[in-house]
Structure formats: structure tokens, C-alpha cells
C-alpha positions as a Markdown table, in Angstrom:
| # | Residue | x | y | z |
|---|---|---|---|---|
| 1 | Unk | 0.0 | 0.0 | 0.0 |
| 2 | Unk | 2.5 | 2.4 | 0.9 |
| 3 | Unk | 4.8 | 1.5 | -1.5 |
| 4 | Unk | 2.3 | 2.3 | -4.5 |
| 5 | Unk | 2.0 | 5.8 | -3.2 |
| 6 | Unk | 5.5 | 6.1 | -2.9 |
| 7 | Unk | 6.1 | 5.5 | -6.5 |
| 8 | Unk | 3.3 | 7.8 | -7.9 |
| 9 | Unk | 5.3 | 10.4 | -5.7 |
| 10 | Unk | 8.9 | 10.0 | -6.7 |
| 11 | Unk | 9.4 | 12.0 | -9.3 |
| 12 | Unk | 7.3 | 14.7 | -8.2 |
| 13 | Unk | 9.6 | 14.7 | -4.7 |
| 14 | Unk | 11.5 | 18.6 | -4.8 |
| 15 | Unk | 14.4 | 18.8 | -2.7 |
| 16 | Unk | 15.7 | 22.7 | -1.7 |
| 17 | Unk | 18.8 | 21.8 | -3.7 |
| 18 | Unk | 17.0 | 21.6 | -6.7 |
| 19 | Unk | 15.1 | 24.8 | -7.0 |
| 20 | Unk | 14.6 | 27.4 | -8.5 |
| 21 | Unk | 12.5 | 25.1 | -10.8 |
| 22 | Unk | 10.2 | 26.9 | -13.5 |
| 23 | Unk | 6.7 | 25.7 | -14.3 |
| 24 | Unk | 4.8 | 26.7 | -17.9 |
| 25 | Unk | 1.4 | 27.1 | -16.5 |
| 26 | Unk | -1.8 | 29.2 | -17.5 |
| 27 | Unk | -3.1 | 31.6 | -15.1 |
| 28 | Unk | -6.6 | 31.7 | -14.2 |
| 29 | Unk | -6.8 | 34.5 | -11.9 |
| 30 | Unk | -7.0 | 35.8 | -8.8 |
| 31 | Unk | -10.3 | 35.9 | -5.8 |
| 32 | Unk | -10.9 | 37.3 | -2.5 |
| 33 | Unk | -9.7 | 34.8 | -0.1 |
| 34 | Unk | -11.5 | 35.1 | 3.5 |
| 35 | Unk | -9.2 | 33.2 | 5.2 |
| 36 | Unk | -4.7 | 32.3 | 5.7 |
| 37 | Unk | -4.9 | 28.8 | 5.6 |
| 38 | Unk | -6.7 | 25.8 | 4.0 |
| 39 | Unk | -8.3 | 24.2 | 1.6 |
| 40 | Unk | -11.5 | 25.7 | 2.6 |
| 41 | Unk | -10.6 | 28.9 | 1.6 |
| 42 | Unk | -9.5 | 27.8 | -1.4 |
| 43 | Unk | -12.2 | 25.8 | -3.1 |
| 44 | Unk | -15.1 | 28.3 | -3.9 |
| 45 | Unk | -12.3 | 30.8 | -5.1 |
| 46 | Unk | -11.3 | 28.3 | -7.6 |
| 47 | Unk | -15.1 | 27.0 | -8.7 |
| 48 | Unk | -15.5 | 30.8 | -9.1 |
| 49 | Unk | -12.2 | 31.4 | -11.1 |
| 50 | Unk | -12.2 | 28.3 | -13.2 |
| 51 | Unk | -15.9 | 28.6 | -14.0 |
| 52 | Unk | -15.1 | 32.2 | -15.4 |
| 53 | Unk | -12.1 | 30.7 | -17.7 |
| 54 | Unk | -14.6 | 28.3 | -19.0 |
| 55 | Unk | -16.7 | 30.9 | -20.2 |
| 56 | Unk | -14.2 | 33.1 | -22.1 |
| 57 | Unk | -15.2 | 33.9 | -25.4 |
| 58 | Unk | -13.3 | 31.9 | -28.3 |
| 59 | Unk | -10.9 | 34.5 | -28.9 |
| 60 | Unk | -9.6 | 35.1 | -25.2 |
| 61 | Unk | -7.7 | 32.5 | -23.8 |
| 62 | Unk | -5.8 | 32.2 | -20.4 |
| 63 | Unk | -2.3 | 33.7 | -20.2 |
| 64 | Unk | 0.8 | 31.4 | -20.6 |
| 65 | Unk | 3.4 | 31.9 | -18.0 |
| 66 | Unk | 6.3 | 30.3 | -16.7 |
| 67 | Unk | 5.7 | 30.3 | -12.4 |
| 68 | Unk | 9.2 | 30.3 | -10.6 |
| 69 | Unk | 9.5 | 28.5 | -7.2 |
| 70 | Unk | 12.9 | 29.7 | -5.9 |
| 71 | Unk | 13.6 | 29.9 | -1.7 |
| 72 | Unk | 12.6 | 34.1 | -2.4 |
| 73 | Unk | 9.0 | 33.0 | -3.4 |
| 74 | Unk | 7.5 | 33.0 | -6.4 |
| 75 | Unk | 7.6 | 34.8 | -9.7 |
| 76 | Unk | 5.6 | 34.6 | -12.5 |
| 77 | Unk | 6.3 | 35.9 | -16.0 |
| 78 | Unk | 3.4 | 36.1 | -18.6 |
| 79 | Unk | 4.7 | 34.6 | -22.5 |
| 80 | Unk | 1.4 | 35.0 | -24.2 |
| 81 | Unk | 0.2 | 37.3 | -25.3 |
| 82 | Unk | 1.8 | 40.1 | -24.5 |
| 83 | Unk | 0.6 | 42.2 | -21.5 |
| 84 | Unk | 2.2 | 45.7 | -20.2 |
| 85 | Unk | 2.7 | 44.2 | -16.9 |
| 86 | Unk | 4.2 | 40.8 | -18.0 |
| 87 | Unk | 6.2 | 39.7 | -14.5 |
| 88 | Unk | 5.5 | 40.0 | -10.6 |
| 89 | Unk | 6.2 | 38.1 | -7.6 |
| 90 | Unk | 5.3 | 37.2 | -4.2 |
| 91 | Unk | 8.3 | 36.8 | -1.4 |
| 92 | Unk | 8.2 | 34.0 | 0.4 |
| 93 | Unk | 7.0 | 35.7 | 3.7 |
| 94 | Unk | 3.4 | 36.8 | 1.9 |
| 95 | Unk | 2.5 | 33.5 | 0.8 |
| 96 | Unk | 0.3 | 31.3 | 3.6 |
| 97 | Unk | -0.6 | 28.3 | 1.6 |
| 98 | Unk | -0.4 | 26.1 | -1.4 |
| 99 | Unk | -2.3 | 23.4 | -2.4 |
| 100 | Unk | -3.3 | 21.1 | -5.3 |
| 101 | Unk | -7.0 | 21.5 | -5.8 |
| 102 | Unk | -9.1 | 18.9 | -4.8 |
| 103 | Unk | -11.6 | 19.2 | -7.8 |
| 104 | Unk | -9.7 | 20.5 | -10.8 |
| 105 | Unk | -6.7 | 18.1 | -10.1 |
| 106 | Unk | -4.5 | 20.4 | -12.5 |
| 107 | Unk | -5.2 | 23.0 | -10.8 |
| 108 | Unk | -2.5 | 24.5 | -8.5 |
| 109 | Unk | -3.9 | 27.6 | -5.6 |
| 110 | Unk | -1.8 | 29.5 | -3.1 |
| 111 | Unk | -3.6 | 32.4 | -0.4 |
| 112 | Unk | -1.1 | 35.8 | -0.7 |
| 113 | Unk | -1.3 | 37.9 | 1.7 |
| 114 | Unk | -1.0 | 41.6 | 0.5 |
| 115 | Unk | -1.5 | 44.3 | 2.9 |
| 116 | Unk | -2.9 | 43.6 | 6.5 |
| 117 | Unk | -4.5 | 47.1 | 6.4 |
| 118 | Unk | -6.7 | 46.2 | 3.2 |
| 119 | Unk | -10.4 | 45.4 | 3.4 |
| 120 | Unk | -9.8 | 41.9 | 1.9 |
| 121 | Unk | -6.0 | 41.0 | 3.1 |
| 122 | Unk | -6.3 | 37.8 | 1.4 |
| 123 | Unk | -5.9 | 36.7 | -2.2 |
| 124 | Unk | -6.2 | 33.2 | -3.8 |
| 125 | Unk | -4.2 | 32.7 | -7.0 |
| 126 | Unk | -4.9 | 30.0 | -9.6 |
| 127 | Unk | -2.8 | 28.3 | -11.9 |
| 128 | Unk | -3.7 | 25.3 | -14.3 |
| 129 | Unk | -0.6 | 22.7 | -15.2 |
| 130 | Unk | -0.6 | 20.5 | -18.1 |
| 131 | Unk | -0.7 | 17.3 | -15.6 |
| 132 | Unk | -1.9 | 16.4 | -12.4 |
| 133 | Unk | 1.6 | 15.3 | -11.8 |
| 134 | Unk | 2.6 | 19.0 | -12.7 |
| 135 | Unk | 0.5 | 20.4 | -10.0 |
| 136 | Unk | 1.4 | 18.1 | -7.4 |
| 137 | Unk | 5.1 | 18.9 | -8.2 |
| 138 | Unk | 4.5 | 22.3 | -8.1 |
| 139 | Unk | 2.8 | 21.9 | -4.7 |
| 140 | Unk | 6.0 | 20.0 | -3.7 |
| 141 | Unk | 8.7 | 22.9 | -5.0 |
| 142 | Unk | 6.7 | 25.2 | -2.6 |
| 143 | Unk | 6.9 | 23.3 | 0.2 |
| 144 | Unk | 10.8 | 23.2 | -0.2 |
| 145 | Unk | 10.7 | 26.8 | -0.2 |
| 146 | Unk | 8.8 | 27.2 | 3.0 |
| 147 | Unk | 11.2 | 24.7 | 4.7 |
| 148 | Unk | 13.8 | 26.6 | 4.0 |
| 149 | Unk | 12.4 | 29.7 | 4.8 |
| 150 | Unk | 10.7 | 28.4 | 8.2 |
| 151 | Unk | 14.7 | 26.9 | 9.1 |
| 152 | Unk | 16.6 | 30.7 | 7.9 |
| 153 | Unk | 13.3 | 32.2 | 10.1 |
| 154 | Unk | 14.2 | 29.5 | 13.5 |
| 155 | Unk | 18.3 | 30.2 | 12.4 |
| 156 | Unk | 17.7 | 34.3 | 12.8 |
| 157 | Unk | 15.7 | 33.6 | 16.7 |
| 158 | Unk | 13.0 | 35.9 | 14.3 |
| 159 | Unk | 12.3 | 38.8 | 16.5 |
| 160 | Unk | 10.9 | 40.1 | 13.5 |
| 161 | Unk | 7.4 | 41.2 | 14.3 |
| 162 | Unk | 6.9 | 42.2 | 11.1 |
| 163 | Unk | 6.6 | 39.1 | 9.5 |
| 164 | Unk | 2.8 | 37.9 | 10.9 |
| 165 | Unk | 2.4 | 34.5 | 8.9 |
| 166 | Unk | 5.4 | 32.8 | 10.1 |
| 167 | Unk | 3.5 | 31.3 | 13.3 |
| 168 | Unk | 0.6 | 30.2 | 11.0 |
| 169 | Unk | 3.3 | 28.7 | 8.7 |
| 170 | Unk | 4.6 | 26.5 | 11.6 |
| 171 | Unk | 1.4 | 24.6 | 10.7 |
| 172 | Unk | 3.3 | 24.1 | 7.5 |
| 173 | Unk | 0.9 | 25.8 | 5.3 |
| 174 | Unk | 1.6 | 23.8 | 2.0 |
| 175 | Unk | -1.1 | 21.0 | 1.9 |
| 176 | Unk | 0.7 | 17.6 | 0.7 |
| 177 | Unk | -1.7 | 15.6 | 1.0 |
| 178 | Unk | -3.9 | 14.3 | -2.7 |
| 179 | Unk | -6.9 | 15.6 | -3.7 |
| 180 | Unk | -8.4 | 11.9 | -3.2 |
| 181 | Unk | -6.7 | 12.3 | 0.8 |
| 182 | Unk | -8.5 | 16.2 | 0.9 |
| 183 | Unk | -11.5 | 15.1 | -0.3 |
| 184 | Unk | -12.1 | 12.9 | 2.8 |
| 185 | Unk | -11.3 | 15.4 | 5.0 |
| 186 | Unk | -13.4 | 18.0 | 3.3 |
| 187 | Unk | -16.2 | 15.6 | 4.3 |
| 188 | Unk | -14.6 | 15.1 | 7.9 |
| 189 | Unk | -14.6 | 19.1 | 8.6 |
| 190 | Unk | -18.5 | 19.8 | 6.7 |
């Protein structure tokens, strides 16, 4: 048993050592998120965002962009088509959680947090891979990331009060665990 889940896993495993790694992805979009952490949070965000792709008009389709995990964060650079802002990123420290989507298997969401003073702090960002493989890999180089940041973070004795998601990070806020494993839980927590 454990052994065939072991196998699926293998070669979407992401040590620190091998990042940054870059991802060609299609972005869906971004939603208010009203919450830091979990899949619960994610899920409508997505129906809603995904929904709205599905609707585009035949001449509009989702931008291509290569997504960057590296231990700064993520960056994300648009290829197609062409857009007068065509790169951003989100450090490390601003991202509370990543996960696979438990619907949309190819479907990869992370919560950003942008300004603490903002009516709606929370933002979920969607991103569709090519495989579910792709997404779970994904899922995986973040989580490297956030290891490494959480050990430089416990290295530095962070009397950084500035940085507000590191305690809700200790949770490790990157969600491992396969959609089939979320699913059950979704049913646990309704």
C-alpha cells in the first residue's frame, strides 16, 4: 500500500537543492480569499475562477506563463500574449498556503497575503498545469521553499514582528496531502 503511493510520488519529490525550478502554467486568476490557511478557503475561489475561464469567449484565452518557485518565493512571468505588466512576484513571507485542488486536479492555488490594512487581506491565485503530476510537483517545490524559509526564520531567533504568517506557517501551510486524501477530509470538517 504504501509502497504504490510512494512510487506515484517519486518523481514529483522537490528537494531545496533543486530549485529554483520553472513551471509553464496558465493563469486563471486571482479571488478574494477570506481566510490564511486551508483548503477551505480555497475551493469556492477556484469554482468561481475556473468557472469564469470556462466561459471566455473563443478568442480570449488564459495567459501562458512560466511560475518560478525559488527559496525568495514565487515569480511569475506572462509569454502570451503580450501584457504591459508581464512579471510579478510574491516573497516567500506573503504566501500562507499552497495546495493542489481537490476538484480541478491540475489545478494549483496558493492564499497571498497583501496588505494587512486592506479590506480583503487575502488573495487566492490560480494556476492550471498540463498534468496532475505538474500540480502536485508544483505543490511540492513550494513546500521546499517554505522549509527553508521556516529553518533561515528559527536560524535568525525571528524577533521580526513584522513578519505575521510565520506562526501560522509553523502549521506548515503547504497541503501535501492528494486531492483523493483532501476530499475525505473536506467531508470530515462539513
Amino acid at each position: 500500500e504504501i509502497m504504490a503511493s510512494n512510487t506515484t510520488d517519486s518523481d514529483t519529490q522537490v528537494n531545496i537543492d533543486d530549485l529554483p525550478i520553472t513551471f509553464k502554467v496558465k493563469y486563471i486568476g486571482s479571488e478574494v480569499a477570506r481566510g490564511l490557511w486551508g483548503i477551505k478557503y480555497t475551493r469556492r475561489p477556484v469554482d468561481i475562477m475556473v468557472g469564469a475561464a470556462k466561459n471566455l469567449p473563443p478568442n480570449k484565452t488564459l495567459p501562458h506563463c512560466e511560475l518560478k518557485v525559488s527559496t525568495e518565493g514565487v515569480s511569475i512571468e506572462i509569454l502570451q500574449p503580450k501584457a504591459s505588466i508581464n512579471n510579478w512576484s510574491y516573497p516567500i513571507d506573503t504566501i500562507s498556503y499552497g495546495v493542489q485542488d481537490l476538484v480541478y486536479t491540475r489545478v494549483f492555488a496558493m492564499i497571498v497575503v497583501k496588505d494587512e490594512t486592506s479590506v480583503h487581506p487575502f488573495e487566492v491565485h490560480a494556476f492550471v498545469c498540463d498534468s496532475r503530476a505538474m500540480a502536485r510537483k508544483l505543490t511540492y517545490a513550494l513546500a521546499a521553499a517554505f522549509q527553508d524559509y521556516s529553518r533561515k526564520v528559527k536560524e535568525n531567533g525571528s524577533d521580526e514582528s513584522s513578519d505575521k504568517i510565520t506562526p501560522t506557517r509553523q502549521k506548515f501551510a503547504i497541503d501535501l496531502r492528494s486531492p483523493e486524501e483532501l476530499a475525505e477530509d473536506d467531508e470530515t470538517e462539513a
